[in-house]
C-alpha positions in Angstrom: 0.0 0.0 0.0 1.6 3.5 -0.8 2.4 6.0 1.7 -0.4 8.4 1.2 -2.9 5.6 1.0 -1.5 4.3 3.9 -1.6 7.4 6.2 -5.2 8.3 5.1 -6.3 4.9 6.2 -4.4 5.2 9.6 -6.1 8.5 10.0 -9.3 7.7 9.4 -8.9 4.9 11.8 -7.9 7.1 14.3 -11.0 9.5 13.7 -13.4 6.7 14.8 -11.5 5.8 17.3 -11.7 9.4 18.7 -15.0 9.7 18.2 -15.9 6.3 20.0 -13.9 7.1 23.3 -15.0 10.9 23.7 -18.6 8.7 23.6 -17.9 5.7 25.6 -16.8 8.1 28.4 -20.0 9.1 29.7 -21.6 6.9 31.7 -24.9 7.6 30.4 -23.9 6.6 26.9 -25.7 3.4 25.2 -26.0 1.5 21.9 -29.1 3.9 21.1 -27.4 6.8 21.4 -24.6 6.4 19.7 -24.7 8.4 15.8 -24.4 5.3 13.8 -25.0 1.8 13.5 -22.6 -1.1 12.4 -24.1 -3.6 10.3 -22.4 -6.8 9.5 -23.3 -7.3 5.9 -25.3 -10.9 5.1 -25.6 -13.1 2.1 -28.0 -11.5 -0.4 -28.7 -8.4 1.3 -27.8 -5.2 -0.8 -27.0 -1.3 0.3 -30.6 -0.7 -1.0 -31.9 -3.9 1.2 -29.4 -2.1 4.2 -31.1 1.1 3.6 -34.6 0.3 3.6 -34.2 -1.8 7.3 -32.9 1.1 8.8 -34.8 3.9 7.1 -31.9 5.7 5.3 -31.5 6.2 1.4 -29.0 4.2 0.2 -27.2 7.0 -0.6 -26.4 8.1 2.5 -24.8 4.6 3.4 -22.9 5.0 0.3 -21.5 8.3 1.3 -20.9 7.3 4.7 -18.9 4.5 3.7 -17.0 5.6 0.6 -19.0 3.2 -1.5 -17.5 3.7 -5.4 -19.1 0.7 -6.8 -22.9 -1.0 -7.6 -24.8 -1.6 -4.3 -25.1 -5.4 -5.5 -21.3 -6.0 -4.5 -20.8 -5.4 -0.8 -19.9 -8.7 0.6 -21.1 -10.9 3.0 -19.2 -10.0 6.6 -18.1 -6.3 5.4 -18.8 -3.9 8.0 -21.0 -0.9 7.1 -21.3 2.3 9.2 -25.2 3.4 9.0 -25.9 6.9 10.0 -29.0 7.4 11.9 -31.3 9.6 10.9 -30.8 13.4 11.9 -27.4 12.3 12.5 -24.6 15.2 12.0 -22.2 12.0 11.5 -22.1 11.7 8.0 -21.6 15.3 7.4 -18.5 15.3 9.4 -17.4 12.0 8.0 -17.5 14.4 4.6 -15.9 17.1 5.6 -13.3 15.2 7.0 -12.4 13.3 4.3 -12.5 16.2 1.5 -9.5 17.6 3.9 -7.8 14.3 3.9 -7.8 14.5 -0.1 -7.2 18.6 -0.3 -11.2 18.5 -1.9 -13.1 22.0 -1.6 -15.8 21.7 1.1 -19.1 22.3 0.4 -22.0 23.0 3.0 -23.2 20.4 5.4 -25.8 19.1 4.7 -28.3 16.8 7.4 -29.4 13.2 6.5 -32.3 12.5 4.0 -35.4 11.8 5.5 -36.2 7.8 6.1 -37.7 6.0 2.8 -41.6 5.6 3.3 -42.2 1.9 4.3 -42.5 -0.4 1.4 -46.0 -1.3 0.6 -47.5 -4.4 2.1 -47.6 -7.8 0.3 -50.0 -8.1 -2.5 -52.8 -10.9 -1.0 -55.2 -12.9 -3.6 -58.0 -10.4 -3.4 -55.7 -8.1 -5.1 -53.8 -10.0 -7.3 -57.3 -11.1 -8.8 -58.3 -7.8 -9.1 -54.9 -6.8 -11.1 -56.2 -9.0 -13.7 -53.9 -12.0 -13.4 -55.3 -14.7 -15.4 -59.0 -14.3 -15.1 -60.5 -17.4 -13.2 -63.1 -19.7 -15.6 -65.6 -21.1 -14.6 -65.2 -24.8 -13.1 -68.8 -25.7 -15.0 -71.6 -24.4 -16.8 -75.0 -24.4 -14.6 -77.1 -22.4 -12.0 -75.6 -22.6 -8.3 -78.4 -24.5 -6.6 -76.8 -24.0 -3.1 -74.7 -20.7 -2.7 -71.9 -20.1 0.3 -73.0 -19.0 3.6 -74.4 -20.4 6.8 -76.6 -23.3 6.3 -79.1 -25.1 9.4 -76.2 -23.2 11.6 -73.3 -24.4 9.7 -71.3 -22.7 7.1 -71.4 -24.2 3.6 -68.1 -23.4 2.5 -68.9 -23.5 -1.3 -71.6 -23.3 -3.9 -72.8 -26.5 -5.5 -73.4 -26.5 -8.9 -75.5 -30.1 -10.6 -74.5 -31.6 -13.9 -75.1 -34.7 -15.8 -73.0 -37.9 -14.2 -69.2 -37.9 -15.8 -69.5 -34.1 -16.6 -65.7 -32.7 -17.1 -64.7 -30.3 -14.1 -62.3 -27.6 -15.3 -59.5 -25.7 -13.1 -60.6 -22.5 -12.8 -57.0 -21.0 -13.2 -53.6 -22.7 -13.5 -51.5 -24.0 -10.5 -50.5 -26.7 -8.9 -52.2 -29.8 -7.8 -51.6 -30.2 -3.7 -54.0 -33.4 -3.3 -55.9 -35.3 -5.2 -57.7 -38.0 -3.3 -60.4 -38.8 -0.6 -61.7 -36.3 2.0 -64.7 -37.8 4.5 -68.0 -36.6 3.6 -66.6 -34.6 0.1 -66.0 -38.1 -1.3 -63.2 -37.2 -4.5 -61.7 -34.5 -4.0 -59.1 -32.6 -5.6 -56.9 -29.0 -4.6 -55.1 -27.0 -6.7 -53.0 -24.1 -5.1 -52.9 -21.3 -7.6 -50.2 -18.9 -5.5 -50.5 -16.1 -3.5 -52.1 -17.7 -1.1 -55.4 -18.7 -3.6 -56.6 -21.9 -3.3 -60.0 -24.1 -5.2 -60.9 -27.3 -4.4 -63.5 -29.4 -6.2 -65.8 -32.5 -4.3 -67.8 -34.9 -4.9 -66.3 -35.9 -8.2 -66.7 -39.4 -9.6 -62.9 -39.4 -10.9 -60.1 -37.7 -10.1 -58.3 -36.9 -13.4 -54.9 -35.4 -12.1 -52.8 -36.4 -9.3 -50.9 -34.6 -6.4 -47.7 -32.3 -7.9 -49.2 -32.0 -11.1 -49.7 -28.7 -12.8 -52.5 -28.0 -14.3 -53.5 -24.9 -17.2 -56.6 -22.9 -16.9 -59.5 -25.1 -18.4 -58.4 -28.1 -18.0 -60.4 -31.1 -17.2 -59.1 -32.0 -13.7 -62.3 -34.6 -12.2 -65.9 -35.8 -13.7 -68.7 -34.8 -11.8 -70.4 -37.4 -9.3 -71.9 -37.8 -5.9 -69.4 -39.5 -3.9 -68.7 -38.6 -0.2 -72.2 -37.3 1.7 -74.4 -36.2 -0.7 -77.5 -37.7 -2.9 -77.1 -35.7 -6.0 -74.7 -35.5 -9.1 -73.1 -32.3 -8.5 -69.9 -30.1 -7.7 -69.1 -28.9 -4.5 -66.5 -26.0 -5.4 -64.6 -24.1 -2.8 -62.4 -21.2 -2.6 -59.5 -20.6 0.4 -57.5 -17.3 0.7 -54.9 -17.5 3.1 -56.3 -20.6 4.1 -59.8 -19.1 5.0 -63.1 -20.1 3.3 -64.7 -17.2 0.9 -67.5 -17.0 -1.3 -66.2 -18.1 -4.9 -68.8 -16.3 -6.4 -66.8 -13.2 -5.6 -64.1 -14.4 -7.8 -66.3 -16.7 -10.6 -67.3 -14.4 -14.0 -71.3 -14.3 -13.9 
């Protein structure tokens, strides 16, 4: 390492230093209270990931750390000094080092405001509504016994009757988490469509696809029938967000 490089880092070593005893000798100094925070870089996280954690732009933890390159290269166990905000910190981290390098100085300037908070996870109801692959219709008929409570229990789907052997369609492509035999829906089978959107189909006569299969929009996954409890050819179809029971009809074009 040349000379000059050499003293400049030893300086700038001795800076922090300074700063950190002159702090760590009052008493009634903590972690909290100190201008900055020192993060310990982990595998995959970026300045921009960094920044967003601690409510900083991550242009401020570039400039507090003398970051010349893309945010995607800091490496895993590299020490980064975050200024908090309102901070004076990184301003005299600047000033310092434009006299270190002869620079003009320029006015000091505070810390940016924190970044708003990211917005919150898209669930189903919105991804539906953003007009990701329009869900089909399962099959063609009037609903003869719609969602709701039913002789004080909650009928967790709409039933819709068809002739025996009927094709049953997936309403929207995914993947098919059990195919099989539930007690009292007779043939059943799931398909998880992501995002936490689920349909399930009952009753069938035949399942048509099996578990880890993936399955398009329209196609035939089960024939209708009237296994399990029921006295009728007909499908029992059901719709789960987040694991909760809704009324397809909300989702199903008219």
């Amino acid at each position: 390492m040349p000379f000059f490089r050499r003293f400049a880092f030893l300086s700038v070593l001795s800076f922090f230093f300074s700063v950190l005893a002159v702090l760590s000798f009052s008493p009634a100094v903590s972690a909290n209270s100190l201008p900055w925070v020192e993060h310990s870089v982990r595998s995959g996280e970026s300045v921009a990931f960094i920044a967003g954690r601690y409510g900083v732009s991550p242009r401020t933890i570039e400039r507090a750390n003398e970051l010349s390159v893309r945010e995607d290269d800091v490496l895993p166990g590299e020490k980064l000094l975050v200024p908090r905000k309102d901070s004076d910190l990184l301003a005299t981290m600047a000033e310092y080092r434009a006299r270190q390098r002869g620079e003009t100085l320029v006015p000091l300037i505070r810390i940016e405001e924190p970044l708003p908070p990211p917005p919150p996870p898209k669930k189903a109801e919105a991804d539906l509504a953003d007009g990701i692959e329009p869900l089909i219709r399962p099959l063609e008929g009037r609903v003869t016994s719609p969602f709701g409570k039913r002789g004080g229990r909650l009928h967790d789907g709409i039933d819709i009757p068809a002739r025996p052997g009927t094709p049953i369609l997936a309403v929207r492509s995914g993947r098919v988490i059990f195919s099989g035999v539930i007690r009292g829906f007779g043939n059943t089978v799931t398909i998880d469509h992501g995002n936490g959107f689920v349909t399930r189909y009952s009753h069938n006569s035949t399942n048509l696809v099996k578990k880890g299969a993936w399955v398009r929009r329209g196609q035939p996954v089960a024939k209708v029938g009237k296994t399990g409890r029921t006295n009728c050819h007909h499908l029992h179809f059901s719709v789960l967000v987040n694991g909760k029971p809704v009324n397809p009809e909300k989702y199903l074009p008219k």
